[in-house]
Residue, then its C-alpha position, 0 to 999 in steps of 0.5 A: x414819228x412825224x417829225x423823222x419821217x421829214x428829217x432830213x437824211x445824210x448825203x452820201x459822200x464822194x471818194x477821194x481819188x488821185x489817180x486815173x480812170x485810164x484811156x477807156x473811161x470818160x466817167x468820174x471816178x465819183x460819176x462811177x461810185x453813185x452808179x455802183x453805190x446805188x447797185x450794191x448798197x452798203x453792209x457794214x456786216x458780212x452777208x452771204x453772197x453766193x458760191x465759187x466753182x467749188x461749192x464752197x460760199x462767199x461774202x460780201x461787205x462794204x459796198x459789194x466787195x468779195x471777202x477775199x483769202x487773207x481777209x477772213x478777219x472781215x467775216x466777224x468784224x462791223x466796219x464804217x463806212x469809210x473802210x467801206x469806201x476804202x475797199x470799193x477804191x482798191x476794188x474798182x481800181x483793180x476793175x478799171x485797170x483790167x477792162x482798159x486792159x480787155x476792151x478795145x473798142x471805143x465806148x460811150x459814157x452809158x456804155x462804159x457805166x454798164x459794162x462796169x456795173x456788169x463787171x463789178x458783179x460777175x468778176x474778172x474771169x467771167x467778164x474776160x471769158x464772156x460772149x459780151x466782151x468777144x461781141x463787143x471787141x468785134x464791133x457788135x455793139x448790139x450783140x453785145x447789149x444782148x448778152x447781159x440778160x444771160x448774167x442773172x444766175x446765182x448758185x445756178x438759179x435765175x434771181x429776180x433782183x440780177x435779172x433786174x439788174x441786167x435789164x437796167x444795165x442792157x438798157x444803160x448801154x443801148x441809151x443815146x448819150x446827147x441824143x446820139x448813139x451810132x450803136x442803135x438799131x437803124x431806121x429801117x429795123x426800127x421799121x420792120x414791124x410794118x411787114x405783112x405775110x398774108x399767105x404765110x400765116x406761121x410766119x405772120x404769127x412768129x414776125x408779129x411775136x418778135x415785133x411785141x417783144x421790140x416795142x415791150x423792149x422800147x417802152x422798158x427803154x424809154x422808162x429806164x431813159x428817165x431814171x438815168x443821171x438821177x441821183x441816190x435817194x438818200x438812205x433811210x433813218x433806222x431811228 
């Protein structure tokens, strides 16, 4: 036992691509890949995956990719990790070609990487009818950011991992990348806790509220800071 816990593990290999991301996206295709692999995991299997508007249940299998009518030979079958790969290259084609095509604003590379995530998980048509995406097209970048707390739902129940996932995505998007990012809160909102309201004590109540909730959401920041660009752990022996 103790020589497998020291083993070492297999690396987690980079697609291929030949083609390219389109004018949104400054991200490699591979720089993309670890971020969703790391998100979605692998199945090899089919596993249950929530419900379409009718009610009626979906599958995922490979690297998060929803078994689509035609495919219903995936829902039996035990694919390797190659035909999982496979898949996530049709998937996040299709995904990158329609987010060139809804977003019109210019985006930095954290920004684009958790715009993806999101995307990668909700689907075109929630992505494209989202609060979000109207935000971010008008240049609120940081009405935008707010918005990824609301996509945390399955099968009408909030998920403890999706709204982890949102968090780490908010969070992805609002960080600085090379120490800049015009998109922040200025100088002075990052100030404002400094206010006092002597005479209004309901008022001095709720301002002090919201100045917690900032600085839970700068420590939540500064940590999540730290994980970003850290590659995959490698996957875990079943032997």
């Amino acid at each position: 036992m103790i020589f497998l816990l020291f083993r070492k593990k297999k690396a987690i290999p980079n697609p291929q691509t030949g083609y390219s991301l389109g004018s949104n996206f400054s991200n490699s295709f591979d720089e993309i890949y670890q971020l969703i692999r790391k998100e979605e995991g692998i199945n090899f299997t089919a596993k249950r995956d929530g419900i379409d508007k009718n009610g009626n249940p979906l599958f995922t299998i490979g690297i998060g990719h929803q078994i689509q009518p035609g495919e219903e030979y995936l829902l039996d079958s035990i694919i390797t990790e190659k035909e999982a790969i496979d898949l996530y290259q049709k998937d996040i084609k299709k995904i990158l070609d329609d987010m060139n095509k809804n977003i019109n604003v210019d985006l930095n590379k954290n920004q684009q990487l958790a715009l993806i995530s999101l995307r990668y998980r909700i689907g075109p048509g929630n992505f494209n009818s989202s609060t979000l995406l109207k935000e971010l097209n008008k240049g609120n970048y940081q009405k935008a950011s707010e918005e990824f707390k609301n996509w945390r739902l399955s099968e009408g129940k909030i998920v403890p991992g999706l709204v982890a996932r949102a968090e780490r995505e908010r969070i992805r998007f609002i960080t600085p990348v090379n120490g800049t990012n015009s998109n922040l809160p200025s100088k002075a909102d990052q100030e404002r806790c400094t206010k006092k309201f002597p005479n209004d004590p309901k008022k001095q109540a709720e301002y002090d509220e919201l100045c917690r909730q900032l600085k839970i959401a700068e420590e939540m920041i500064q940590k999540g800071k730290k994980n970003l660009g850290k590659p995959i752990p490698p996957k875990s022996s079943n032997a």
